[in-house]
PDB file of N, CA, C and O in Angstrom:
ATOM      1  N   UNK A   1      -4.850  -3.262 -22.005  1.00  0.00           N
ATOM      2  CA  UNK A   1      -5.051  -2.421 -20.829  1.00  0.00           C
ATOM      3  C   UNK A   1      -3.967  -2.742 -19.803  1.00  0.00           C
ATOM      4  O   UNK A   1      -3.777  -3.925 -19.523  1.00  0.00           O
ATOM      5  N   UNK A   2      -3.341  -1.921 -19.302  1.00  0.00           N
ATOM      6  CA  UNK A   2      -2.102  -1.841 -18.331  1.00  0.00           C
ATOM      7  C   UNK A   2      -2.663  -2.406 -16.897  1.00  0.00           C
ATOM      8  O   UNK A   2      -3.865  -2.675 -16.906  1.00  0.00           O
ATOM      9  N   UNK A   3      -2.001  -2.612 -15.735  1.00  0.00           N
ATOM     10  CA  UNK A   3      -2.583  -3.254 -14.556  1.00  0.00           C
ATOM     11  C   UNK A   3      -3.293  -1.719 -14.138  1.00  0.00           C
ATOM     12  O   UNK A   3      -4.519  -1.612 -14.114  1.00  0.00           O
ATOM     13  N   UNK A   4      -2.445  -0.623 -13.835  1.00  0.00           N
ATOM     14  CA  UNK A   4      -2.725   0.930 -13.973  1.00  0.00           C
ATOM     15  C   UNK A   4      -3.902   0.920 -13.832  1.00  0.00           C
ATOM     16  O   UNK A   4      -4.482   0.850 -12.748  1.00  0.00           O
ATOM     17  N   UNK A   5      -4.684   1.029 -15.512  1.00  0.00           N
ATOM     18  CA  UNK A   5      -5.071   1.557 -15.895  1.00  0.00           C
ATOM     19  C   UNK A   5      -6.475   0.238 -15.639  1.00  0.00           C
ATOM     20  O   UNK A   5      -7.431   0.431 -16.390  1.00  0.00           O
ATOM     21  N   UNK A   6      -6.569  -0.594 -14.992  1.00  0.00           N
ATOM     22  CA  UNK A   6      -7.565  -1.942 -14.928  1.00  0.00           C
ATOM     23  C   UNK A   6      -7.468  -0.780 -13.232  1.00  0.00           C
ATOM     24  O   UNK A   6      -8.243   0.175 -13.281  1.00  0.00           O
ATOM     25  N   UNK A   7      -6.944  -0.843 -12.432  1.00  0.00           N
ATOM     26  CA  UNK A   7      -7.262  -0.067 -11.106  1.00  0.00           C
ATOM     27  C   UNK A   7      -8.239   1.123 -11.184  1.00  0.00           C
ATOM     28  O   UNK A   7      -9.123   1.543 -10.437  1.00  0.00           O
ATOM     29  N   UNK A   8      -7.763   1.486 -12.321  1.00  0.00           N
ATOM     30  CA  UNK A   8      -8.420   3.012 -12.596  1.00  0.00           C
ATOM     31  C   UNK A   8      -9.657   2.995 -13.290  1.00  0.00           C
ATOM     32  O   UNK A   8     -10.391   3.972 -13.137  1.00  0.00           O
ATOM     33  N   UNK A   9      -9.884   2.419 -13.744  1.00  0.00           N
ATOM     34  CA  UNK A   9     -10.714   2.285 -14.902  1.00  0.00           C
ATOM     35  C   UNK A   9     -11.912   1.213 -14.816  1.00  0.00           C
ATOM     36  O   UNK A   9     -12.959   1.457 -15.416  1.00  0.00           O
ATOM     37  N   UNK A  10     -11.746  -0.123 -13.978  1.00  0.00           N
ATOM     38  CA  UNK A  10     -12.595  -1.026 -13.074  1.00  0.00           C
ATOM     39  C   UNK A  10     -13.862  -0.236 -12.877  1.00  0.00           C
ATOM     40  O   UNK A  10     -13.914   0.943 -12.527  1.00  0.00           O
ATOM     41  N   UNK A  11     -14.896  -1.046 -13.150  1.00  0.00           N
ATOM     42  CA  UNK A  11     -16.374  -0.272 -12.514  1.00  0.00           C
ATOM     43  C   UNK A  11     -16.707  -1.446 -11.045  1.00  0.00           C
ATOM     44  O   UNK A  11     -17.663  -1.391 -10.272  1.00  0.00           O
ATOM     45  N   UNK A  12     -15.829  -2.203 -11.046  1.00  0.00           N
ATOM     46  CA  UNK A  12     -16.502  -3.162  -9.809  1.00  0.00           C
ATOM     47  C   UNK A  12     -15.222  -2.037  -7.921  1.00  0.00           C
ATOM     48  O   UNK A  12     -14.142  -1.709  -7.430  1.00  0.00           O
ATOM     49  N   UNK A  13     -17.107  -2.078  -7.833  1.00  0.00           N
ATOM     50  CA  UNK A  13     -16.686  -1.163  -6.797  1.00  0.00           C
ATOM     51  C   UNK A  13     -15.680  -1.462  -5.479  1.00  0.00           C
ATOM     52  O   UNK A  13     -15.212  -0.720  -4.615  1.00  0.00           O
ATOM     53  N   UNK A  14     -15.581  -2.785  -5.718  1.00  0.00           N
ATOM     54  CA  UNK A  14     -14.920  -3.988  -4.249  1.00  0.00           C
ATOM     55  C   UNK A  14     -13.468  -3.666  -4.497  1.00  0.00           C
ATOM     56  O   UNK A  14     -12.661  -3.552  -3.574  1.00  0.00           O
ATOM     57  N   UNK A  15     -13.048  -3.470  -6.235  1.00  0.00           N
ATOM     58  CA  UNK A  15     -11.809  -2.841  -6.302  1.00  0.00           C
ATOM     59  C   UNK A  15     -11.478  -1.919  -5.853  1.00  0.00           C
ATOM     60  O   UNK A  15     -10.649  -1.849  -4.945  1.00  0.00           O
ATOM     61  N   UNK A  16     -12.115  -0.872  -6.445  1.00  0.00           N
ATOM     62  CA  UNK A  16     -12.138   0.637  -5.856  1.00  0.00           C
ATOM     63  C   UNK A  16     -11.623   0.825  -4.315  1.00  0.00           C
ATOM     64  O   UNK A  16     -10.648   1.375  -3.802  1.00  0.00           O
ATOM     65  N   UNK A  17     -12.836   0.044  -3.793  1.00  0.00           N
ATOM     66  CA  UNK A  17     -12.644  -0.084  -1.894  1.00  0.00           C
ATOM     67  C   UNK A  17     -10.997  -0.766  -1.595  1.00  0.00           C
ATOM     68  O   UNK A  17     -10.235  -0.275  -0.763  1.00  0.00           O
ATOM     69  N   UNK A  18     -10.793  -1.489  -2.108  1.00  0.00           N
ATOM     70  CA  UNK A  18      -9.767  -2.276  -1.730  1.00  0.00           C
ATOM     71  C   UNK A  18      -8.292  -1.203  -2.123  1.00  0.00           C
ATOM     72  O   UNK A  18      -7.283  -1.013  -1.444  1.00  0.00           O
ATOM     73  N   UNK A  19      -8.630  -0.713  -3.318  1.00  0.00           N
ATOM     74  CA  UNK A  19      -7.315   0.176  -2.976  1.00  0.00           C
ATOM     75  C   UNK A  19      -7.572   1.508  -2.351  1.00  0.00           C
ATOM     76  O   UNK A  19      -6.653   2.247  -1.998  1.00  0.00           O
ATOM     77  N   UNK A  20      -8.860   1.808  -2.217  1.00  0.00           N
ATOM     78  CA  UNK A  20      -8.629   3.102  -1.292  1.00  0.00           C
ATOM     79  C   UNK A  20      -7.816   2.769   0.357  1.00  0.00           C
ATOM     80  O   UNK A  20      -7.135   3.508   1.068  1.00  0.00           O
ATOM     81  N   UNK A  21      -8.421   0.789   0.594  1.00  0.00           N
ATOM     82  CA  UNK A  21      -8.195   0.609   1.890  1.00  0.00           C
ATOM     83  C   UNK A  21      -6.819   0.530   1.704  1.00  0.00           C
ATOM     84  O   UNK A  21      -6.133   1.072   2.571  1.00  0.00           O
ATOM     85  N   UNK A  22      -5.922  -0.339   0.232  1.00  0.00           N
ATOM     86  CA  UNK A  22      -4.341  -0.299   0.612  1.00  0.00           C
ATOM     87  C   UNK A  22      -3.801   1.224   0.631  1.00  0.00           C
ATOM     88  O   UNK A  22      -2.818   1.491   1.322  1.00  0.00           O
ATOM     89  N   UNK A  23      -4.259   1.927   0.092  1.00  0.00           N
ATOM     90  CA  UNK A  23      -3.957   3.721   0.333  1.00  0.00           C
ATOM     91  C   UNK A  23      -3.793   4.211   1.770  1.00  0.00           C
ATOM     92  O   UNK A  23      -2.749   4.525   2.343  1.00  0.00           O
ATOM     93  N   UNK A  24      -5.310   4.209   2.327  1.00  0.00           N
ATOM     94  CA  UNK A  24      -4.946   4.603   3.518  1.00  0.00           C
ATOM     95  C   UNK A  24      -4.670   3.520   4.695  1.00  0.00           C
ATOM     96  O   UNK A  24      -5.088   3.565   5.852  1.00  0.00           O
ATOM     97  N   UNK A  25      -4.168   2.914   4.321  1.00  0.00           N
ATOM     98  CA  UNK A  25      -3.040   1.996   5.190  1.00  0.00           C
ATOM     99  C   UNK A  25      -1.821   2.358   4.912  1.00  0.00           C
ATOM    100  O   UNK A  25      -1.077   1.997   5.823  1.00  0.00           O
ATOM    101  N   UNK A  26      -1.214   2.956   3.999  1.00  0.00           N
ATOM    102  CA  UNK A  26      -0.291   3.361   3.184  1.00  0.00           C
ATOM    103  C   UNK A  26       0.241   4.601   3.948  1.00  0.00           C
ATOM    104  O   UNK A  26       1.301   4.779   4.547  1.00  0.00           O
ATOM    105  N   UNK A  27      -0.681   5.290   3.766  1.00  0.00           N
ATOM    106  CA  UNK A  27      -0.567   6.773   4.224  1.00  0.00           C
ATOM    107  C   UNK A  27      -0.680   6.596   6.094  1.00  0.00           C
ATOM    108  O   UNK A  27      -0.063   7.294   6.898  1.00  0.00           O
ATOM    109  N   UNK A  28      -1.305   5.864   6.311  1.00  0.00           N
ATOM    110  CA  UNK A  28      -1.195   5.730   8.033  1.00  0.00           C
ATOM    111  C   UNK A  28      -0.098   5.478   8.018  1.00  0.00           C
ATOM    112  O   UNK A  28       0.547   6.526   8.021  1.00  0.00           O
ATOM    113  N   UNK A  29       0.406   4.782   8.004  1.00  0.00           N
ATOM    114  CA  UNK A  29       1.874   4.067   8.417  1.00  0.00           C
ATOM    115  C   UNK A  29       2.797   4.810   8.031  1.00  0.00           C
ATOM    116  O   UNK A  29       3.741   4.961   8.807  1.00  0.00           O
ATOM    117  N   UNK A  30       2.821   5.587   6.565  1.00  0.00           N
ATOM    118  CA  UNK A  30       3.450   6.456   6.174  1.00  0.00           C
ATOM    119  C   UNK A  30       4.179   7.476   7.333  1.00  0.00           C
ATOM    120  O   UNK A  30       5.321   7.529   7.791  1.00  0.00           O
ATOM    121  N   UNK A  31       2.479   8.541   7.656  1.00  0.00           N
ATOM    122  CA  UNK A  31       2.749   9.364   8.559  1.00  0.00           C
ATOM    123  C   UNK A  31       3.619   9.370   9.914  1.00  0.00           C
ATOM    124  O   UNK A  31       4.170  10.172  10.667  1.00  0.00           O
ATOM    125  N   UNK A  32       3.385   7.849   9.749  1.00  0.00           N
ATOM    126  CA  UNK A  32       4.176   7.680  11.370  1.00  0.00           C
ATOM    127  C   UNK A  32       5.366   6.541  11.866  1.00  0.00           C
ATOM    128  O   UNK A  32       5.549   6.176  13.027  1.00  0.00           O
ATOM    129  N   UNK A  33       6.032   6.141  10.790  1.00  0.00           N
ATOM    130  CA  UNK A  33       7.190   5.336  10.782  1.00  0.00           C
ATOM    131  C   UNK A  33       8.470   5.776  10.125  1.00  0.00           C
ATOM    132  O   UNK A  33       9.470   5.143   9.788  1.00  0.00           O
ATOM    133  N   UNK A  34       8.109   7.189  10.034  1.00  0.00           N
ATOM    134  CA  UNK A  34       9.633   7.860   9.488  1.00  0.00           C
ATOM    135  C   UNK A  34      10.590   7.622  10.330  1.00  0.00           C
ATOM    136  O   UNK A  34      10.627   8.008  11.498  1.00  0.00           O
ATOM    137  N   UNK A  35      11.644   6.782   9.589  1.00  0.00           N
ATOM    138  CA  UNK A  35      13.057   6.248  10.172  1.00  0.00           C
ATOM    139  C   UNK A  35      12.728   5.449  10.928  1.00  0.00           C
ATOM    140  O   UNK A  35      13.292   5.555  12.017  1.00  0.00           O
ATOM    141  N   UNK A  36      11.815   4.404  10.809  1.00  0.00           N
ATOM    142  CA  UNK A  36      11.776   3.119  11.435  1.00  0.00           C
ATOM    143  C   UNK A  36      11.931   2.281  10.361  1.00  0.00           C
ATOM    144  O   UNK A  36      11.637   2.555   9.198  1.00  0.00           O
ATOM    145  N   UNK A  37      12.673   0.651  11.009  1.00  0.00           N
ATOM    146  CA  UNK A  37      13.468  -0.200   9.988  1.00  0.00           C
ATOM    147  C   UNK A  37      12.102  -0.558   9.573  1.00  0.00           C
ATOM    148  O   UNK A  37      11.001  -0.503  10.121  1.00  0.00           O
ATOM    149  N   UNK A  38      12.694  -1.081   8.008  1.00  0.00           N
ATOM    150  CA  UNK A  38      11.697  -2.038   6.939  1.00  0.00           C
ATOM    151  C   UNK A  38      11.018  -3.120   7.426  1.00  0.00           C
ATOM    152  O   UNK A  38      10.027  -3.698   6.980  1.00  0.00           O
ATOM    153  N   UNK A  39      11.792  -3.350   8.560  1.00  0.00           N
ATOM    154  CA  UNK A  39      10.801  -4.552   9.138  1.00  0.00           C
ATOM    155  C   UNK A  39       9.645  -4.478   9.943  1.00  0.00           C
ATOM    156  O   UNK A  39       8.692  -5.252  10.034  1.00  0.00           O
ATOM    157  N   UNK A  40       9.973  -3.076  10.691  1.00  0.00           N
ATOM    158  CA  UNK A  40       9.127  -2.566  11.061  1.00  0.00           C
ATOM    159  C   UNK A  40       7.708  -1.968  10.285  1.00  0.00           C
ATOM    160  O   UNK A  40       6.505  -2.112  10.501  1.00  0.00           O
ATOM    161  N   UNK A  41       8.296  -1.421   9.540  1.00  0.00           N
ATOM    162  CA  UNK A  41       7.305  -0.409   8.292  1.00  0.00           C
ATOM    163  C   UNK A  41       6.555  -2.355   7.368  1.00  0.00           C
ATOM    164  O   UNK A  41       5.372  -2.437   7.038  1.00  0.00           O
ATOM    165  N   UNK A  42       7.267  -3.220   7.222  1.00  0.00           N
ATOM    166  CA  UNK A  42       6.617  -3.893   7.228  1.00  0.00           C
ATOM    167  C   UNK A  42       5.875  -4.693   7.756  1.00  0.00           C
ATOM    168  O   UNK A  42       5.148  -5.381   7.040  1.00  0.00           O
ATOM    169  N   UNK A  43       5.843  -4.867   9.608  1.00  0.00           N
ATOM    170  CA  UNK A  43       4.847  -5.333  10.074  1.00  0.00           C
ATOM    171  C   UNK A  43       3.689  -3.929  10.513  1.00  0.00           C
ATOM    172  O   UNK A  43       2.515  -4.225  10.734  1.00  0.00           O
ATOM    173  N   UNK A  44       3.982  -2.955  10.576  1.00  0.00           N
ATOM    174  CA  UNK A  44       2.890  -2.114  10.728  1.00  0.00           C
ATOM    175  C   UNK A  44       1.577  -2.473   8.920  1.00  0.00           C
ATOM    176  O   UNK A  44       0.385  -2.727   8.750  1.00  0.00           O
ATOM    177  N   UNK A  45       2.311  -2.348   8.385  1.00  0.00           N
ATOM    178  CA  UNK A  45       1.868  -2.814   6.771  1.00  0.00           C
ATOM    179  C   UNK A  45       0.809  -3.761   7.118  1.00  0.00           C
ATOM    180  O   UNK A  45      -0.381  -3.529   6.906  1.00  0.00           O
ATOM    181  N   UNK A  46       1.223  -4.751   7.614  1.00  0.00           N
ATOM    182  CA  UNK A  46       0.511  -5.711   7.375  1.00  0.00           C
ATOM    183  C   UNK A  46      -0.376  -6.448   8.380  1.00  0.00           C
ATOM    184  O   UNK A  46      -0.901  -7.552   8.240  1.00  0.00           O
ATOM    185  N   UNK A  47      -0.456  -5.330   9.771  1.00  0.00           N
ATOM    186  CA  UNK A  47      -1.288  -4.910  11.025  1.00  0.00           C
ATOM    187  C   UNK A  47      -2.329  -3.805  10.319  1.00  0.00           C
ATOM    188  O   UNK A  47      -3.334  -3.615  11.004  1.00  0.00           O
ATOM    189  N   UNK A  48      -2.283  -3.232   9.382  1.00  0.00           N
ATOM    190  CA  UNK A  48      -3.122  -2.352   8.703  1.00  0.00           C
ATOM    191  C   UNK A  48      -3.489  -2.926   8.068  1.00  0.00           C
ATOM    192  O   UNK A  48      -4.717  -2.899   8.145  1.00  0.00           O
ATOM    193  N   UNK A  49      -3.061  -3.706   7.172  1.00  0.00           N
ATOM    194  CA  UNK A  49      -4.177  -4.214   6.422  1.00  0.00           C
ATOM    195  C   UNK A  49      -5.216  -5.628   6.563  1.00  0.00           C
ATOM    196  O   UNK A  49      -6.200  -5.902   5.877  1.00  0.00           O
ATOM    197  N   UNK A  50      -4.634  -6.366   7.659  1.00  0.00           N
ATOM    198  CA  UNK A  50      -5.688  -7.446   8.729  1.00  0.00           C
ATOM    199  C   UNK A  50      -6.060  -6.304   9.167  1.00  0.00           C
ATOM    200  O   UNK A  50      -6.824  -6.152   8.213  1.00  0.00           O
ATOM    201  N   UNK A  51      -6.247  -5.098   9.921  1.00  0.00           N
ATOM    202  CA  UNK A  51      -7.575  -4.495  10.250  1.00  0.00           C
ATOM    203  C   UNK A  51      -8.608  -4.673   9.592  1.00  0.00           C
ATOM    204  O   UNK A  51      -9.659  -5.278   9.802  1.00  0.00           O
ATOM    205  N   UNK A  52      -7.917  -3.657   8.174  1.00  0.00           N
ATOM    206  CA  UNK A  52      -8.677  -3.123   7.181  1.00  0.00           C
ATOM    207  C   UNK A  52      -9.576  -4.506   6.477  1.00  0.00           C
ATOM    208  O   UNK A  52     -10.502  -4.505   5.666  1.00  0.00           O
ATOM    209  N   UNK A  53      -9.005  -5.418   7.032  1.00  0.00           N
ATOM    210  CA  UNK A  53      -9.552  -7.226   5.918  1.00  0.00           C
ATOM    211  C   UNK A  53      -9.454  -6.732   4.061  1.00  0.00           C
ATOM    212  O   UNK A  53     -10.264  -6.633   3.139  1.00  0.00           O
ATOM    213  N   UNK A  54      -8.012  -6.531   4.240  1.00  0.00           N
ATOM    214  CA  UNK A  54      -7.460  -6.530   2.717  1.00  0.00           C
ATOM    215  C   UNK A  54      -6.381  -7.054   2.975  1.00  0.00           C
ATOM    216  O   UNK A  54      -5.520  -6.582   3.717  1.00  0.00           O
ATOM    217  N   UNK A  55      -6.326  -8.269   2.275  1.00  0.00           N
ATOM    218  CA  UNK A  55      -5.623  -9.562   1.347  1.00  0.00           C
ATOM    219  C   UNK A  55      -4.450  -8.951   0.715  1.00  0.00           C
ATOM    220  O   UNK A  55      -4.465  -9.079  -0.509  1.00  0.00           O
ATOM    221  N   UNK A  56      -3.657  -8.460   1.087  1.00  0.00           N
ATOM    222  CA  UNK A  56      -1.809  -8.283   0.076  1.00  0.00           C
ATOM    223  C   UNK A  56      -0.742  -8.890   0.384  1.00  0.00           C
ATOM    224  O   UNK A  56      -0.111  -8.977   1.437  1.00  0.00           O
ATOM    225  N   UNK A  57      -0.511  -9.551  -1.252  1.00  0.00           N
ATOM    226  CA  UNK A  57       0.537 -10.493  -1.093  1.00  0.00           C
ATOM    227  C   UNK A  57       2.161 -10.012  -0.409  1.00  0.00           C
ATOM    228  O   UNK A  57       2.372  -8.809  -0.257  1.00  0.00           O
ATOM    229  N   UNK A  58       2.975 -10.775  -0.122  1.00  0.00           N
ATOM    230  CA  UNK A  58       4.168 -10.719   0.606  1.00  0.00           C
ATOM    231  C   UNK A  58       5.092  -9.367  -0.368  1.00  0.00           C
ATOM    232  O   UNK A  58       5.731  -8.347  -0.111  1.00  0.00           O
ATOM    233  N   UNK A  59       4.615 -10.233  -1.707  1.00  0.00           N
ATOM    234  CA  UNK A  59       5.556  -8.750  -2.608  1.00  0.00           C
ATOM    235  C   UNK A  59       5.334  -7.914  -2.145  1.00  0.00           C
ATOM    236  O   UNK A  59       6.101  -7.234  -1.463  1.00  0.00           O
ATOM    237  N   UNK A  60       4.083  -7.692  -2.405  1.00  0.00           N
ATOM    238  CA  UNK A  60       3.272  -6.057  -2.006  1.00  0.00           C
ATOM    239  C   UNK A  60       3.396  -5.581  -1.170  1.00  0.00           C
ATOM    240  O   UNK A  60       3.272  -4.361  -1.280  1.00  0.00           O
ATOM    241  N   UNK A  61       3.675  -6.048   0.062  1.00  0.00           N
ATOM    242  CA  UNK A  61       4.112  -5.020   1.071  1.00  0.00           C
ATOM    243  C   UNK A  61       5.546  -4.959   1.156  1.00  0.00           C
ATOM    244  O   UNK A  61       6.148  -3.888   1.235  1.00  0.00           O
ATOM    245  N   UNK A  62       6.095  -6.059   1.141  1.00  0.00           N
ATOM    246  CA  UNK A  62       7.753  -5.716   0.854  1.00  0.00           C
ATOM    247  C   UNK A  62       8.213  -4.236  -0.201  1.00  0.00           C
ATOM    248  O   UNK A  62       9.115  -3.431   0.029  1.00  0.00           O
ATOM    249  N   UNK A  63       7.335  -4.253  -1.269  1.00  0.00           N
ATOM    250  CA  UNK A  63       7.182  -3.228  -2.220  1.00  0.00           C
ATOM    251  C   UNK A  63       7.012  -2.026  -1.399  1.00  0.00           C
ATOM    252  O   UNK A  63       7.819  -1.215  -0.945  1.00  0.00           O
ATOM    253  N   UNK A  64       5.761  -2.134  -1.335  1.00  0.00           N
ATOM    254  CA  UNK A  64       5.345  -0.723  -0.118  1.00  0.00           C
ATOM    255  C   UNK A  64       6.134  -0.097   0.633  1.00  0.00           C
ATOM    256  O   UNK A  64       6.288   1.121   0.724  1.00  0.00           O
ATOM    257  N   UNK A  65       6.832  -1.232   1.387  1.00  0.00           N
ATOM    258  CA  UNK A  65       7.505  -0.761   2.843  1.00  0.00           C
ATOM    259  C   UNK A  65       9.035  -0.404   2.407  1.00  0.00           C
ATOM    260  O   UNK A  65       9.749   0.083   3.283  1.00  0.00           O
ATOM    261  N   UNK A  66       9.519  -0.589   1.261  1.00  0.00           N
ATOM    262  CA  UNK A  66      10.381  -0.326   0.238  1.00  0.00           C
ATOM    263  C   UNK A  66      10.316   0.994   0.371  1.00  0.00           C
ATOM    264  O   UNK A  66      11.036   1.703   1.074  1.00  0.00           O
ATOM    265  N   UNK A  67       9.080   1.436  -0.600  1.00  0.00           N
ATOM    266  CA  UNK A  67       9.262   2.769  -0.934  1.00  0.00           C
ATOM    267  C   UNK A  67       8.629   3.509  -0.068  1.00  0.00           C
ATOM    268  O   UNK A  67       8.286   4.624  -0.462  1.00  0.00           O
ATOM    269  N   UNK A  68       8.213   3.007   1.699  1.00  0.00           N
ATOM    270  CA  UNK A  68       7.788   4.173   2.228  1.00  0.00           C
ATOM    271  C   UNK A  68       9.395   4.462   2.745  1.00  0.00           C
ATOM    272  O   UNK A  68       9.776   5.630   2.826  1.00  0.00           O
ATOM    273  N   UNK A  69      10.112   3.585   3.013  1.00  0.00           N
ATOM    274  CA  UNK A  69      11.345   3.902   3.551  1.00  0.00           C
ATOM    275  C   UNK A  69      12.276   4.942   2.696  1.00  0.00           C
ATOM    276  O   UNK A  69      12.910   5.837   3.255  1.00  0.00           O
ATOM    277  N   UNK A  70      12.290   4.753   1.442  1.00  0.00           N
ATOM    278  CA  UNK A  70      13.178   5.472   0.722  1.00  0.00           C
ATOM    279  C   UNK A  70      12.821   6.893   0.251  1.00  0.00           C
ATOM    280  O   UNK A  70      13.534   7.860  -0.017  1.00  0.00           O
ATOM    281  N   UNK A  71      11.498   6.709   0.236  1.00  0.00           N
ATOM    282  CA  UNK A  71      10.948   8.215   0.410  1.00  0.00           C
ATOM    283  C   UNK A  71      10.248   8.832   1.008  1.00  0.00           C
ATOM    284  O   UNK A  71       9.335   9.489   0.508  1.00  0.00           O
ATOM    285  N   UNK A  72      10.508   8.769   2.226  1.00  0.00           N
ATOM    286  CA  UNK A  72      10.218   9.505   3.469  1.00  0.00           C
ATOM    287  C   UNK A  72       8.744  10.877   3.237  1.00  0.00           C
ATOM    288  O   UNK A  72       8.575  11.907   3.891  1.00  0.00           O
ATOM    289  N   UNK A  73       8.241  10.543   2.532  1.00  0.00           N
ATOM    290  CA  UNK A  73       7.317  11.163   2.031  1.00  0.00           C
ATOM    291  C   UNK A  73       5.729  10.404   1.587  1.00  0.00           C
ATOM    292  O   UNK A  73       5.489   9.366   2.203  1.00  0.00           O
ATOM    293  N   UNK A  74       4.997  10.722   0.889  1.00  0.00           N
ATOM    294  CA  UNK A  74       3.564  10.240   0.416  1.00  0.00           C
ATOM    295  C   UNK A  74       4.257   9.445  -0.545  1.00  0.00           C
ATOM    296  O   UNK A  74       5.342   9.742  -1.047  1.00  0.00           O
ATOM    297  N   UNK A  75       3.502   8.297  -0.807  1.00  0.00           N
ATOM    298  CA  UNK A  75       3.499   7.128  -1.256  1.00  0.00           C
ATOM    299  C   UNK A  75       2.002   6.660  -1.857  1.00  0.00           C
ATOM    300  O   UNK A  75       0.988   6.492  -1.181  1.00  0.00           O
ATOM    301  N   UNK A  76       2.151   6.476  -3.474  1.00  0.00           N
ATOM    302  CA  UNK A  76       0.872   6.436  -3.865  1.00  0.00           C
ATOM    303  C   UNK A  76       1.251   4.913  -4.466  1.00  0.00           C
ATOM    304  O   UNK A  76       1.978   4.511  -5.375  1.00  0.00           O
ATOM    305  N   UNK A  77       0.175   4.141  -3.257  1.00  0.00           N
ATOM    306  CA  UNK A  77       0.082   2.791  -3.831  1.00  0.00           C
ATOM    307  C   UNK A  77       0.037   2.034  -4.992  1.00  0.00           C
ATOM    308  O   UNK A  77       0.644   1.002  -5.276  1.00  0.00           O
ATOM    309  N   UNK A  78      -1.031   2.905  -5.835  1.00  0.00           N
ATOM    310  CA  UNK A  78      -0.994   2.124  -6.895  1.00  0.00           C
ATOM    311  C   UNK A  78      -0.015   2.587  -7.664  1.00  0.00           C
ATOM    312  O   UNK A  78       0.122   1.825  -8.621  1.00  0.00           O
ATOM    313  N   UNK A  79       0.909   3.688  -7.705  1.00  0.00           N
ATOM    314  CA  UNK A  79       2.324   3.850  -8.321  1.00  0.00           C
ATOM    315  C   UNK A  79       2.929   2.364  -8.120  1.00  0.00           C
ATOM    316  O   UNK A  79       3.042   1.418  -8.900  1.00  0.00           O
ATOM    317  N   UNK A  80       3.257   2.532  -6.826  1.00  0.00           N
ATOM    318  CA  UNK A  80       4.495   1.362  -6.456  1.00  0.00           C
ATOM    319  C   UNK A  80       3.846   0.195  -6.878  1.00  0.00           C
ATOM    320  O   UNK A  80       4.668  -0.561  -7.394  1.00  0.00           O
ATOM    321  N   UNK A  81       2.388  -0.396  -6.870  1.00  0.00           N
ATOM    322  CA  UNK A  81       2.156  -1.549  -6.612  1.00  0.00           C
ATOM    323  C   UNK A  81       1.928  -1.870  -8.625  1.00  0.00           C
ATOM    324  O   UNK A  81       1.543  -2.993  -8.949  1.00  0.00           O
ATOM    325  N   UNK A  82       2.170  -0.938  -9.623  1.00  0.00           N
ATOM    326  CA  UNK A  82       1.816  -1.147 -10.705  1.00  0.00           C
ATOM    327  C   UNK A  82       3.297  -1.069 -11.496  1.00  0.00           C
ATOM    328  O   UNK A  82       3.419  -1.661 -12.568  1.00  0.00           O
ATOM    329  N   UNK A  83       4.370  -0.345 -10.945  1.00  0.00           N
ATOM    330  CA  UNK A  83       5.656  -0.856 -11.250  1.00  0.00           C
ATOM    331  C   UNK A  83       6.400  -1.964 -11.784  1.00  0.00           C
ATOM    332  O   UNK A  83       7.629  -1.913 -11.838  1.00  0.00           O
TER     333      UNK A  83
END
């Protein structure tokens, strides 16, 4: 089973929650840091997700804040974060 497909496919619901919460932390920040630096897009990252009380490692948002920058568009977490 792929990491993917363990996100998708998981019946424990704490997962589920946890990436809907890295999603829409994803998509918040998304909407509103177009053309702001990576460092930025990465401390908003990670001010969203101490709200949210979801735990992502240093990769993971470096990852994130990666590809919200380069594609100035929607960003589906568990794409980037299963890469």
């Amino acid at each position: 089973m792929t990491d993917e497909n363990q996100i998708t496919e998981n019946t424990d619901p704490s997962l589920d929650e946890r990436a809907q919460a890295i999603q829409a932390v994803v998509d918040r920040v998304t909407s509103w840091q177009d053309g702001a630096t990576e460092g930025t897009v990465e401390q908003e990252l990670r001010d969203g997700f101490a709200e949210a009380g979801v735990d992502v490692p240093d990769d993971d948002v470096r990852k994130l804040a990666g590809a919200i920058q380069d594609r100035h568009g929607a960003v589906s977490a568990q794409d980037v974060l299963s890469a």
